[in-house]
Structure formats: C-alpha cells, structure tokens
N, C-alpha and C positions, 0 to 999 in steps of 0.2 A: 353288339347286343346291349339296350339300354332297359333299366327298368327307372325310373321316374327319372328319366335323364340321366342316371349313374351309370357307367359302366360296369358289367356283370361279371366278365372275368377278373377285372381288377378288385375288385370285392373277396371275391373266389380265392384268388390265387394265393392269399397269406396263410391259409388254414393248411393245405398240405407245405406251402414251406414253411410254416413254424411246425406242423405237427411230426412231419416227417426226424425233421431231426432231433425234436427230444425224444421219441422214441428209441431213436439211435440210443440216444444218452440213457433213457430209462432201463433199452433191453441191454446196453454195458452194463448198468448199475448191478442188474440181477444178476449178469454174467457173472462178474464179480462178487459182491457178496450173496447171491444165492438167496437174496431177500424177497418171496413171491409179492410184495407188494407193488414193485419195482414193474415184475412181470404184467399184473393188473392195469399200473397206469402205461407200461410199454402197449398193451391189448386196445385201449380204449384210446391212444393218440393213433396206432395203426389206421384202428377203426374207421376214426374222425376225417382222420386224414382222407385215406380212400375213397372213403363218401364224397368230400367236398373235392376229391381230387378229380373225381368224374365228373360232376357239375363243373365244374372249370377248365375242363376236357372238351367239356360239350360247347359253354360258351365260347371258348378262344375260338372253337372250329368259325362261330357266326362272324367272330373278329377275321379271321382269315380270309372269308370270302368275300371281305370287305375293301381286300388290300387290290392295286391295278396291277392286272396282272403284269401290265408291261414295265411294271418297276420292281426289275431282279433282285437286284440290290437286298429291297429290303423281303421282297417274299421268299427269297432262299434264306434270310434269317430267320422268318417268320418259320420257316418249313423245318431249319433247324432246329428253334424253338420248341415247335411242336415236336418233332420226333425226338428229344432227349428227352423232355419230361413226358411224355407218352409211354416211353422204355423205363420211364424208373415210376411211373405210377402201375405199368400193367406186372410189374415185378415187385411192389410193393402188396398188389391185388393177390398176388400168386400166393405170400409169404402172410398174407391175410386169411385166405382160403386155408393154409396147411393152420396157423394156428387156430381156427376154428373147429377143425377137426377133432381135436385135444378140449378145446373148452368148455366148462370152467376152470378145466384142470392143467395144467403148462410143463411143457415139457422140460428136461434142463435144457437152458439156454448153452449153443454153441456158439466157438469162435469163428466157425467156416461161417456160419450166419452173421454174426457179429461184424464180420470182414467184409463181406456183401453188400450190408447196410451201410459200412461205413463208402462203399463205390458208387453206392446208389446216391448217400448224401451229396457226393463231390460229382455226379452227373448232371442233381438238380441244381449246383450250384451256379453249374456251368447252365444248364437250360434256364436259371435265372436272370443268371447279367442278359443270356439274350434279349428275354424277356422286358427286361428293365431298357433296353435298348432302345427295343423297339415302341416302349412308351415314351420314353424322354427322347429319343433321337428323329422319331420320326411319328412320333406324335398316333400311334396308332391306338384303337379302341376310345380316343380323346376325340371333343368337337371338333378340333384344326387337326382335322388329319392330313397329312402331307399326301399327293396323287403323283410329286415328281419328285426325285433324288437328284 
C-alpha cells in the first residue's frame, strides 16, 4: 500500500516502535519514583502508539497480500512478523483499555505490569528485525519487490 508512491506501512511502523518502549521507560520512571508526570507521558505514548499501531496493522496486512504465495520462505516470515507484533499491539490495546478506565486519574503503577511491558518490548523487538528483514532482504512493501527467493 502506497500513498504518493511511499510506502504506508513503512511510514506507520516507527511510532509504535519508538512509542511503545518509552512508555516502558516512562511507566518504570513512575514505578519508581511515584512521579504522576511520568504516568501522564506513560498514557499519551500508550495512546499514540495504539492508534498508529492499528493503522500499521492494517497497512502491513495490504503489504502481505502482496507477497507470492508460492515463496514460503519469505511469507512464513512475513506471517511471523505479523503475528508477534499483532500479540504485542492487541496486548498493548488491552493495557490501554484498563488505563482508560482509571482516567485522568492513575492507578499505582505495578511491577507485574511493569514486567509484562518489558516482554511485550522484547516481542516487538523480535517482530521487528523480522520486519526489517523482510524490507532490506527481500525488498518487500519496496518498488523491487523480490516474487523468488
């Protein structure tokens, strides 16, 4: 999926992986010192994220049906791809959802949460290098897309 000849997922995709983990760091900071500021910008990078995490949910999916099927190879990483950050954005959604509940007001931050977040970071980490794989290796969501491995 292009919009004036740029790719749309590739656009997408830096906002939940830059937002997702300073949140991590934001919702530590509060853990830690207790400082509802911390909390606020932990709320609003969740937020961000989320939002843009969906839109980049939706676009990969156009990128995906782009790929042939008959090249394994790279659509079981694409499938991978898709299903690790799928699992840490629909778990990010959830954790979105319970802090809304509470808002404007913030619950104390926990380490069982805190600990979560930090597995959720290291899922996208991994559903990222795929990601990153699948652009520079085999040139997918790009005008020279590879159709053979």
């Amino acid at each position: 999926m292009k919009i004036f000849g740029h790719p749309v997922h590739a656009m997408l995709v830096h906002f939940p992986s830059a937002l997702f983990p300073m949140e991590f760091l934001y919702y530590g900071i509060f853990y830690y010192f207790g400082n509802p500021t911390f909390a606020y910008a932990a709320f609003f990078s969740i937020s961000t994220g989320v939002i843009f995490g969906w839109l980049a949910l939706t676009s990969g999916l156009f990128d995906l049906m782009t790929i042939d099927r008959a090249n394994k190879k790279v659509l079981k990483t694409a499938l991978l791809h898709a299903l690790l950050n799928t699992i840490v954005l629909i778990c990010y959604t959830l954790l979105l959802v319970s802090e809304l509940q509470h808002y404007p007001h913030y619950k104390e931050a926990g380490l069982a949460i805190l600990i979560i977040k930090g597995i959720l970071i290291f899922i996208l980490a991994g559903g990222n290098f795929l990601g990153g794989k699948l652009v520079f290796n085999y040139n997918i969501g790009t005008k020279q897309q590879h159709t053979h491995e």
